[in-house]
C-alpha positions as protocol buffer text, in pm:
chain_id: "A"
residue {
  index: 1
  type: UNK
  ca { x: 1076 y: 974 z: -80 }
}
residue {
  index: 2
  type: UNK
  ca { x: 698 y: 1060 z: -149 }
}
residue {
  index: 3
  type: UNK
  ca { x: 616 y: 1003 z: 195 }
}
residue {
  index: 4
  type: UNK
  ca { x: 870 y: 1240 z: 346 }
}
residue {
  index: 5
  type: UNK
  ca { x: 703 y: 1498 z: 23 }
}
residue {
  index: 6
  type: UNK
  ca { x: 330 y: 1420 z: 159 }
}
residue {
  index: 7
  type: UNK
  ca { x: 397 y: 1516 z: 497 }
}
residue {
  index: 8
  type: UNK
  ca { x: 650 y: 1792 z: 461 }
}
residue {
  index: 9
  type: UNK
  ca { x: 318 y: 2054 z: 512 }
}
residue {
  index: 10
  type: UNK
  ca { x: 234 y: 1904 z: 848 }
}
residue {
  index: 11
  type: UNK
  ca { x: 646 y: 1832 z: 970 }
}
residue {
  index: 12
  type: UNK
  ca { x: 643 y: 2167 z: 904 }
}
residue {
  index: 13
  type: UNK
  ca { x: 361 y: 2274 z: 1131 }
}
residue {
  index: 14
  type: UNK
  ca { x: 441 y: 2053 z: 1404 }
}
residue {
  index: 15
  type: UNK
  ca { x: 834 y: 2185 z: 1423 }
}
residue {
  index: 16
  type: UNK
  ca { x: 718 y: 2526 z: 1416 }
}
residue {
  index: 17
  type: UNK
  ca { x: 510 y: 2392 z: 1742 }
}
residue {
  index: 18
  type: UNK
  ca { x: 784 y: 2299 z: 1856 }
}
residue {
  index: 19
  type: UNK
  ca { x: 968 y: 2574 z: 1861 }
}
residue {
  index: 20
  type: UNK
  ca { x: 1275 y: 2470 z: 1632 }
}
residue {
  index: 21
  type: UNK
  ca { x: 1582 y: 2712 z: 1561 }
}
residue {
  index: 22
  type: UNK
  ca { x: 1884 y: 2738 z: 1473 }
}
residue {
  index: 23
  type: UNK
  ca { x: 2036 y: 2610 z: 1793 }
}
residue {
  index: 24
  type: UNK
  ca { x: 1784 y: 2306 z: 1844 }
}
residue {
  index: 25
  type: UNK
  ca { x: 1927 y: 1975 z: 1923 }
}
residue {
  index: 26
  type: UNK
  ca { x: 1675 y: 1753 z: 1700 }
}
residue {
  index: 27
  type: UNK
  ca { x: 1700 y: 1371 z: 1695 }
}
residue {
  index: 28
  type: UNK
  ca { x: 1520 y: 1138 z: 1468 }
}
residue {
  index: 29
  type: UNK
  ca { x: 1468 y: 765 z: 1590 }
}
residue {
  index: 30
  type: UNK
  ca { x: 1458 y: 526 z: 1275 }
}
residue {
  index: 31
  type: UNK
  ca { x: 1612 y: 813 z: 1076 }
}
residue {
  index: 32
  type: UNK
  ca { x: 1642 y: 529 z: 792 }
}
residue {
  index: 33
  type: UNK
  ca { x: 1880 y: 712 z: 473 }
}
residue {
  index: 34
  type: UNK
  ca { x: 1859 y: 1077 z: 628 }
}
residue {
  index: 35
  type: UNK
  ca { x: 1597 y: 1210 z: 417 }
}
residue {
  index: 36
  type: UNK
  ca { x: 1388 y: 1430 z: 680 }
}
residue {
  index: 37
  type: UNK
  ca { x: 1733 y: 1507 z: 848 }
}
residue {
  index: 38
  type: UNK
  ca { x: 1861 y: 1684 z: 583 }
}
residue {
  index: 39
  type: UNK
  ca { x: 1586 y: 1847 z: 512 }
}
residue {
  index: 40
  type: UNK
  ca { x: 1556 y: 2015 z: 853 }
}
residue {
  index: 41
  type: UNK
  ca { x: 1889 y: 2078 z: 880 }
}
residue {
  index: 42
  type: UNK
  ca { x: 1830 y: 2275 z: 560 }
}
residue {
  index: 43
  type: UNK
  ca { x: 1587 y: 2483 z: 690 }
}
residue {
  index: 44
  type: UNK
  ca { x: 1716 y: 2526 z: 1052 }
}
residue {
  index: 45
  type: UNK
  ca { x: 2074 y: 2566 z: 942 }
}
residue {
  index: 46
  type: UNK
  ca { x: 2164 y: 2287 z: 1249 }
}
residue {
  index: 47
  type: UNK
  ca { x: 2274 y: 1968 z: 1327 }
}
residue {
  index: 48
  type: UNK
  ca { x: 2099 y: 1665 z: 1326 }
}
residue {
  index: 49
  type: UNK
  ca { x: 2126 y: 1347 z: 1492 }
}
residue {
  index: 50
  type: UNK
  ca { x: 1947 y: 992 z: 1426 }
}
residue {
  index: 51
  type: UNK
  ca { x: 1977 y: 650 z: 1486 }
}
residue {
  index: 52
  type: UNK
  ca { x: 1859 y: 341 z: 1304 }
}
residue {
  index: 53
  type: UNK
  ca { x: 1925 y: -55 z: 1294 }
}
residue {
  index: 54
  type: UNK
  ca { x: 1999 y: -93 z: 918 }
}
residue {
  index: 55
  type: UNK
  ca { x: 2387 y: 32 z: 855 }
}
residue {
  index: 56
  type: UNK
  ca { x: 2310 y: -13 z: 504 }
}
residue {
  index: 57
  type: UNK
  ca { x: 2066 y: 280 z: 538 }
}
residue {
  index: 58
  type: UNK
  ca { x: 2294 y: 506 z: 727 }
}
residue {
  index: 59
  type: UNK
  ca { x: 2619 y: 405 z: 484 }
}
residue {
  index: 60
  type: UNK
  ca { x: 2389 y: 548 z: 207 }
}
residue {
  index: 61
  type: UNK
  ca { x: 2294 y: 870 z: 392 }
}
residue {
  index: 62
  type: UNK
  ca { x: 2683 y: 928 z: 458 }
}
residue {
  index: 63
  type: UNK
  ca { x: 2710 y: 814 z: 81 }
}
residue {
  index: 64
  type: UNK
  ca { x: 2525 y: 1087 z: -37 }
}
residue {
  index: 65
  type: UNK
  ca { x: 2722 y: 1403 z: 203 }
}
residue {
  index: 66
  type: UNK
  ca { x: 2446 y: 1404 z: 451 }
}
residue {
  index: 67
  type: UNK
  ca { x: 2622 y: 1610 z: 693 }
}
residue {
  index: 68
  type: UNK
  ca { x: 2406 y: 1502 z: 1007 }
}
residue {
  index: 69
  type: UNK
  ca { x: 2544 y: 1276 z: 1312 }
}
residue {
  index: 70
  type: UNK
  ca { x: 2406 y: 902 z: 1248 }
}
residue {
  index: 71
  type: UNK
  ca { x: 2434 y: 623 z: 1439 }
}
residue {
  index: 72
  type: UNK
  ca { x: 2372 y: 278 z: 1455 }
}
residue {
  index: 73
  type: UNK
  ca { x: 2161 y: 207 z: 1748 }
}
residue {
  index: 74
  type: UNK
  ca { x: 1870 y: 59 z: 1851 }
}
residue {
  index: 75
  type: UNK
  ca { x: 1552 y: 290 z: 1985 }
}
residue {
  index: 76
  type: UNK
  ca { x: 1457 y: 39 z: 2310 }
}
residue {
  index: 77
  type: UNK
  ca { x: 1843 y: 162 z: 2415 }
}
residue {
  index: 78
  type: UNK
  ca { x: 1967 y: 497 z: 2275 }
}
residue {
  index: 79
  type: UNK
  ca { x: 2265 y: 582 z: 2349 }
}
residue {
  index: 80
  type: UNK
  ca { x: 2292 y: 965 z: 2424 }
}
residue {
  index: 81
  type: UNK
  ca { x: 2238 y: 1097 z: 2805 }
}
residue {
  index: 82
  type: UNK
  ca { x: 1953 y: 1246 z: 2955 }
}
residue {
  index: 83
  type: UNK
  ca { x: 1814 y: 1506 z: 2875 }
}
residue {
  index: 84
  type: UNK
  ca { x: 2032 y: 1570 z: 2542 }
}
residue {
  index: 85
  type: UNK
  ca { x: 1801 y: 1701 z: 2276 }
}
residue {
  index: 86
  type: UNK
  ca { x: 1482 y: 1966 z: 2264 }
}
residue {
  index: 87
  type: UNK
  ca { x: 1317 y: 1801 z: 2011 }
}
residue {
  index: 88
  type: UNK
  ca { x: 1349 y: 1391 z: 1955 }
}
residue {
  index: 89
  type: UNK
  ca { x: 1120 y: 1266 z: 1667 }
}
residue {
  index: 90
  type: UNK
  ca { x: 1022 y: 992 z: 1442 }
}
residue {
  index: 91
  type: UNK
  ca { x: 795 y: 920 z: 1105 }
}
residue {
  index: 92
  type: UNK
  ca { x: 643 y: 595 z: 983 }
}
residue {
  index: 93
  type: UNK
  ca { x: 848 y: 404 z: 1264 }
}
residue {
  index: 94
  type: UNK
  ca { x: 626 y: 338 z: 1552 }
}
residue {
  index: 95
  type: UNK
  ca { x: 475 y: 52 z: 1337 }
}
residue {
  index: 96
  type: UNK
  ca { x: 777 y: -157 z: 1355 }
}
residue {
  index: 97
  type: UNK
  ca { x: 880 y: -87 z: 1729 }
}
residue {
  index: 98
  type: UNK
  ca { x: 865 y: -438 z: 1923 }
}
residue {
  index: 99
  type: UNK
  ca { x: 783 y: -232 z: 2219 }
}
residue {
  index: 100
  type: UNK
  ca { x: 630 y: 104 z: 2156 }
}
residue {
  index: 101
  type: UNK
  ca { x: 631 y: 214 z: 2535 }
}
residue {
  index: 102
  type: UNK
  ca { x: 995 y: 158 z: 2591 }
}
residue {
  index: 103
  type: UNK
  ca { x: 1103 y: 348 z: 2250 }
}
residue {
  index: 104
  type: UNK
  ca { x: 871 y: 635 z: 2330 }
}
residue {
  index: 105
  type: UNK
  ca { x: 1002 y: 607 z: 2729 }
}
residue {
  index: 106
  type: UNK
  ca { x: 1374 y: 653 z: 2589 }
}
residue {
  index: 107
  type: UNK
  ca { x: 1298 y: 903 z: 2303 }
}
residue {
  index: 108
  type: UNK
  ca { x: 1147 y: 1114 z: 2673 }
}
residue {
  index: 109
  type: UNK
  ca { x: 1457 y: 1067 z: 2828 }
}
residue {
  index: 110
  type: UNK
  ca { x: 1720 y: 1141 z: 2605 }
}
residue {
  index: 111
  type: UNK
  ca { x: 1470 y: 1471 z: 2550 }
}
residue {
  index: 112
  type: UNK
  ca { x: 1525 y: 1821 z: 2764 }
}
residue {
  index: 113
  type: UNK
  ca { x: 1230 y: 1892 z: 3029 }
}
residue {
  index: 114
  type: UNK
  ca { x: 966 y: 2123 z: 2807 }
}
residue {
  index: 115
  type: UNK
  ca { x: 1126 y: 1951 z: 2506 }
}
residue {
  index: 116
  type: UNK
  ca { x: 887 y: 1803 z: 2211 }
}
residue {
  index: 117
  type: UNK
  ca { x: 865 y: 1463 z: 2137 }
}
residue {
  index: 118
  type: UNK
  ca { x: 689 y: 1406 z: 1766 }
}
residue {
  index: 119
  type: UNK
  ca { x: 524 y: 1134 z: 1580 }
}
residue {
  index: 120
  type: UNK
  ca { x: 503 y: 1279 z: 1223 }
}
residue {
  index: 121
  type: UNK
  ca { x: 318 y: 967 z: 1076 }
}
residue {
  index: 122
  type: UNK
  ca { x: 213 y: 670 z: 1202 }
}
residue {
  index: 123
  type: UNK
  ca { x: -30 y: 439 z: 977 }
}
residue {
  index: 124
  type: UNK
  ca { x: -326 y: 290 z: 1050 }
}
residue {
  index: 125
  type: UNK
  ca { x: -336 y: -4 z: 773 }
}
residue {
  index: 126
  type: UNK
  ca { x: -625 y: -194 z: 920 }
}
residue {
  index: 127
  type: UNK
  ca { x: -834 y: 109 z: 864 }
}
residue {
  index: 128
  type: UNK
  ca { x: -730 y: 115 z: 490 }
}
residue {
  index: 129
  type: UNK
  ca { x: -992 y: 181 z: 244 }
}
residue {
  index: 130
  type: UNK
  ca { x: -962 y: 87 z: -64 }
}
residue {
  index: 131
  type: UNK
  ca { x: -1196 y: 112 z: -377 }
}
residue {
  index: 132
  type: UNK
  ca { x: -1346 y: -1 z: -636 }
}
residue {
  index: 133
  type: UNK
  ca { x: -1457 y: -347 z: -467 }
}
residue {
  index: 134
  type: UNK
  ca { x: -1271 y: -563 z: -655 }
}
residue {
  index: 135
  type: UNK
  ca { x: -923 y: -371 z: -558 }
}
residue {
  index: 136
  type: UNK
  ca { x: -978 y: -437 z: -180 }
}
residue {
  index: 137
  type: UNK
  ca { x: -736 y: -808 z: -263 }
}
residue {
  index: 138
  type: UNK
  ca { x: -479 y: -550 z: -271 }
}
residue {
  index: 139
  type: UNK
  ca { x: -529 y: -368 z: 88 }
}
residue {
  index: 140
  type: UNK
  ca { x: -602 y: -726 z: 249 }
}
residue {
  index: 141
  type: UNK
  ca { x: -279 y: -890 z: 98 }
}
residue {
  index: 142
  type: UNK
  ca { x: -66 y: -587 z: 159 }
}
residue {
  index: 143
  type: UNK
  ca { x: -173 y: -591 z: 550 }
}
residue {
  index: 144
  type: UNK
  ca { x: -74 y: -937 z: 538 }
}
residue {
  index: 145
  type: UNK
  ca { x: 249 y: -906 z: 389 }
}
residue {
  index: 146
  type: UNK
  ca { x: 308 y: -601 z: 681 }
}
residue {
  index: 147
  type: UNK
  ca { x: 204 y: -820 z: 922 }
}
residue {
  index: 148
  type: UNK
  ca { x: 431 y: -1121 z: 851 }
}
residue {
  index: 149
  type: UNK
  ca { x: 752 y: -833 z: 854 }
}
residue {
  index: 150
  type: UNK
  ca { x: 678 y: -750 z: 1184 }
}
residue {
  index: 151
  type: UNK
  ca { x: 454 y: -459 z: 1177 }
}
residue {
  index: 152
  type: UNK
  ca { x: 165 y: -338 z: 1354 }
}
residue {
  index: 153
  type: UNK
  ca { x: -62 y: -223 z: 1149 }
}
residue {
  index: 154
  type: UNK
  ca { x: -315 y: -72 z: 1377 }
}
residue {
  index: 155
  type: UNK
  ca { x: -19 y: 140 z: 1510 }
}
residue {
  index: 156
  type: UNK
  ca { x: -162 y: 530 z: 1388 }
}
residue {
  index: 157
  type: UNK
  ca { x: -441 y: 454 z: 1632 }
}
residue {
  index: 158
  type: UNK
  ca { x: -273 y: 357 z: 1933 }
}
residue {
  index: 159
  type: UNK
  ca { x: -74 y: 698 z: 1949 }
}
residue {
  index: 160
  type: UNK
  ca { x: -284 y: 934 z: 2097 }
}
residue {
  index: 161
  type: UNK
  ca { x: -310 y: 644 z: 2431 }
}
residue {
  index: 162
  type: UNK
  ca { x: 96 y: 589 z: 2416 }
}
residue {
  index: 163
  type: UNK
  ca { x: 197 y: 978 z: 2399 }
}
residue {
  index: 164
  type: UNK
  ca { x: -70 y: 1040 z: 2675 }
}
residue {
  index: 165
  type: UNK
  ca { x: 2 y: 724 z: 2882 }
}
residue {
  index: 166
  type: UNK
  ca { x: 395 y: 827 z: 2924 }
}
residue {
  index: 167
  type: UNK
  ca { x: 344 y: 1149 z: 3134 }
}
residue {
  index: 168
  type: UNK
  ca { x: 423 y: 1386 z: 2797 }
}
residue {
  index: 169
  type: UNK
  ca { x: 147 y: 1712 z: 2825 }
}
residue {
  index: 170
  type: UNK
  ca { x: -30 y: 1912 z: 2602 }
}
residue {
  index: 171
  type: UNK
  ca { x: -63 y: 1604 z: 2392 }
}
residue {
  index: 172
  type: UNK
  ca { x: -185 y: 1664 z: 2056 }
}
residue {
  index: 173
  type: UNK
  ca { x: -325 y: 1410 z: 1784 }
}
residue {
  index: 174
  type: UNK
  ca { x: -414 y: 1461 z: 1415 }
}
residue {
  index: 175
  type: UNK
  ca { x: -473 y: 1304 z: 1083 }
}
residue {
  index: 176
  type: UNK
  ca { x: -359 y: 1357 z: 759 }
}
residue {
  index: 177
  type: UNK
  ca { x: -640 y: 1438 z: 534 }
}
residue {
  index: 178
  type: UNK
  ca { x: -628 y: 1341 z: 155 }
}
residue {
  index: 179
  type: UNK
  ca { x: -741 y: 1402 z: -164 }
}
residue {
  index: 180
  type: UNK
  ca { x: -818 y: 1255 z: -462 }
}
residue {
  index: 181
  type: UNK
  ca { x: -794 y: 1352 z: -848 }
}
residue {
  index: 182
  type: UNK
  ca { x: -719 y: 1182 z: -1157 }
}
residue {
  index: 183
  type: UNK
  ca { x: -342 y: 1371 z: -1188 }
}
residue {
  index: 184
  type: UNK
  ca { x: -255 y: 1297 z: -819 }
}
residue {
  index: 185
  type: UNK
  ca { x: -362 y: 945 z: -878 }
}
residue {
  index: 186
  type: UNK
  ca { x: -181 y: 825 z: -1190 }
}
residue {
  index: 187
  type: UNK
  ca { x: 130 y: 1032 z: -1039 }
}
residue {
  index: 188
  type: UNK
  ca { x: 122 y: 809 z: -755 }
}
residue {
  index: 189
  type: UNK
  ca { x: 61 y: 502 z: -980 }
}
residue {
  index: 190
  type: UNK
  ca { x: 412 y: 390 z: -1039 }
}
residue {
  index: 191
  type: UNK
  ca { x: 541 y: 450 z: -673 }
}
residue {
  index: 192
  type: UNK
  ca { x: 255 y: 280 z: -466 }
}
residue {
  index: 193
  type: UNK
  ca { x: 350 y: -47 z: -722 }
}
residue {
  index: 194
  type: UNK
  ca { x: 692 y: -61 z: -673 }
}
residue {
  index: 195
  type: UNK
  ca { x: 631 y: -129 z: -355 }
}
residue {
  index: 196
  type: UNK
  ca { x: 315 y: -359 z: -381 }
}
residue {
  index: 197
  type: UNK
  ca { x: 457 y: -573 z: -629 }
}
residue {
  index: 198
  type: UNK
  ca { x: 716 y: -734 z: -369 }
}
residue {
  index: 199
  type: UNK
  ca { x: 426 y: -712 z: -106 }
}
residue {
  index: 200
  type: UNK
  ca { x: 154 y: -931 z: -291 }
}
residue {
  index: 201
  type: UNK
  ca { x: 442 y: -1161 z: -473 }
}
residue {
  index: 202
  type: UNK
  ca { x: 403 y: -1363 z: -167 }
}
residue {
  index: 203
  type: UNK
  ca { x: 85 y: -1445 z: -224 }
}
residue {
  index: 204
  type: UNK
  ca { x: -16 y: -1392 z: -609 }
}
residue {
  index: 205
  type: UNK
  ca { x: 148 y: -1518 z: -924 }
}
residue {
  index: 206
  type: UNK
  ca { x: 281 y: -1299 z: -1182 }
}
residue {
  index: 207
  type: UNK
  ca { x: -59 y: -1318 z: -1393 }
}
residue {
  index: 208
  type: UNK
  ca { x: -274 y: -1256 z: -1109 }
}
residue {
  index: 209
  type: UNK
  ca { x: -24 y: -911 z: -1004 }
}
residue {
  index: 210
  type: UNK
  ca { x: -36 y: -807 z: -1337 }
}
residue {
  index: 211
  type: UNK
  ca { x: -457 y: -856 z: -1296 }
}
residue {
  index: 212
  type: UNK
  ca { x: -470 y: -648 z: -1046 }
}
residue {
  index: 213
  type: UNK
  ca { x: -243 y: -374 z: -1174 }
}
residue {
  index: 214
  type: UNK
  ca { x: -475 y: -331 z: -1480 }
}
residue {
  index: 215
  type: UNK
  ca { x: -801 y: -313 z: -1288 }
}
residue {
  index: 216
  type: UNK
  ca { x: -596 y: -36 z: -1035 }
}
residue {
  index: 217
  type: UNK
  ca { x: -476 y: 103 z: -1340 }
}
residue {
  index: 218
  type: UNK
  ca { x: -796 y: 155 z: -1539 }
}
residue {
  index: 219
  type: UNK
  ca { x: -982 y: 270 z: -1186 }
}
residue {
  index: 220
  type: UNK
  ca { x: -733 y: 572 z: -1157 }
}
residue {
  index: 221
  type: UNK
  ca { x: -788 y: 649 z: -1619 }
}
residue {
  index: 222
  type: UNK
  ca { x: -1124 y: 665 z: -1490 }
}
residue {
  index: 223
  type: UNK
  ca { x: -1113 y: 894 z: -1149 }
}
residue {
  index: 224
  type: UNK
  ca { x: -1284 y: 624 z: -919 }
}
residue {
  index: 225
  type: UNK
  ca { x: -979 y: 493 z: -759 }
}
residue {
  index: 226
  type: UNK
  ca { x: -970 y: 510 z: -369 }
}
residue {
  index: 227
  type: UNK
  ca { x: -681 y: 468 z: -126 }
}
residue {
  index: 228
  type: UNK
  ca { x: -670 y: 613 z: 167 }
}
residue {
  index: 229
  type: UNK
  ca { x: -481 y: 470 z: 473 }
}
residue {
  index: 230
  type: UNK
  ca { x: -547 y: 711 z: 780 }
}
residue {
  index: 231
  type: UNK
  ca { x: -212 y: 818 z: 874 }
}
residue {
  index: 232
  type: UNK
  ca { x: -185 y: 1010 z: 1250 }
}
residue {
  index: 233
  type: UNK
  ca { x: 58 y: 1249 z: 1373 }
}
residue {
  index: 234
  type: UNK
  ca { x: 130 y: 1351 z: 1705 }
}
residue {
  index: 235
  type: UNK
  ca { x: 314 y: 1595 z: 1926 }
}
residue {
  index: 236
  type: UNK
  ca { x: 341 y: 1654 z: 2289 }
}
residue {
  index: 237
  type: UNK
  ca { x: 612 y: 1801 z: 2579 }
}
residue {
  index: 238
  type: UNK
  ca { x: 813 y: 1657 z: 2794 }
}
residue {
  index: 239
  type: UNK
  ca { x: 726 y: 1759 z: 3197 }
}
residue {
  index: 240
  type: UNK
  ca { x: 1005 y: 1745 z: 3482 }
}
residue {
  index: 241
  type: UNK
  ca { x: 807 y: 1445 z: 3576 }
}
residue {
  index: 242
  type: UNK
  ca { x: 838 y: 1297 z: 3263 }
}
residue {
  index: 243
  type: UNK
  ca { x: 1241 y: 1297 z: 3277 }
}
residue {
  index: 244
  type: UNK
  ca { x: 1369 y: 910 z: 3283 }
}
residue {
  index: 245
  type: UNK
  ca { x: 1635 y: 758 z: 3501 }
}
residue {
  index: 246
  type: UNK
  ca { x: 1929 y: 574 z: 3238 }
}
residue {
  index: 247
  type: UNK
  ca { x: 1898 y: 230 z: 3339 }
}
């Protein structure tokens, strides 16, 4: 959930690039529990589509009256027809894709000729900075821990070559910028830990967590806490050229 707040500004800019109306076709690609979906379809007043792997995800975004069309599917083989949607997108996915190029190539396909394919976020977590000194366990573990899931965590940087490489034009490439305060960063406290605890549990006792939670805990009391993970975005348009045979 606070990823889909901390880039609503720039999802925002990037679908008003795009163009998007009330009588879009807009597919996300790892949609996950519908979050962003119903959000746009909010705005838009349209229907969604997405797809993702994990039923359990999609059961809950039914669960909870998402009134988009979800599917269980997988992105190297989606199964709409060419040339179905104007606007085919995904956020912090790219970084688990086995194969990048085919997802993008089918997200291009299943997309309209002058239709917008978009990257909202894509992480680069071997760029991550994180300080004071003695917190940078935490980034090293974590990338570990991402690593041994299956993700790529150099995947923000490798965007800009894969949206450019697959024929889309007018390619665009960003990255979030960030900023830090002593509000923001004991609001985010809670949130980033949930997360790390399972992360670094693999590596680090109880004791040693509960360390490190301290030290990150008194850094952000004190305003010197930095973590920033340089997350990219990306938009670009499909060309007549760029339309791909179904296999």
């Amino acid at each position: 959930m606070f990823q889909s707040l901390w880039t609503a500004p720039i999802r925002n800019y990037l679908l008003s690039m795009a163009g998007a109306q009330s009588n879009s076709r807009i597919l996300e690609v790892g949609c996950g529990t519908g979050v962003i979906l119903e959000e746009i379809r909010a705005k838009y007043n349209l229907t969604c589509f997405g797809i993702d792997l994990d039923f359990s995800s999609l059961l809950f975004a039914k669960n909870k009256q998402c009134n988009d069309c979800l599917t269980v599917a997988d992105a190297h083989h989606l199964p709409f027809p060419n040339q179905s949607f104007d606007i085919t997108f995904c956020h912090y996915f790219l970084l688990w894709v086995h194969d990048k190029t085919r997802a993008l190539q089918e997200m291009i396909r299943v997309t309209r000729p002058g239709g917008a394919i978009i990257a909202f976020a894509e992480p680069d977590h071997r760029a991550r900075i994180d300080y004071p000194a003695n917190l940078e366990e935490i980034g090293r573990l974590q990338n570990l821990s991402l690593i041994n899931q299956g993700a790529d965590i150099a995947s923000g940087r490798k965007v800009a070559q894969l949206f450019n490489a697959n024929g889309l034009t007018n390619v665009t490439v960003g990255i979030y910028g960030n900023e830090f305060n002593g509000k923001r960063l004991l609001e985010e406290y809670d949130f980033e830990w949930n997360y790390l605890k399972d992360d670094l549990s693999i590596w680090l006792d109880s004791e040693q967590i509960s360390k490190l939670i301290e030290q990150d805990h008194q850094a952000r009391i004190n305003s010197q806490r930095v973590l920033y993970i340089p997350t990219f975005w990306a938009i670009g348009w499909v060309g007549n050229s760029s339309a791909q045979s179904e296999d």
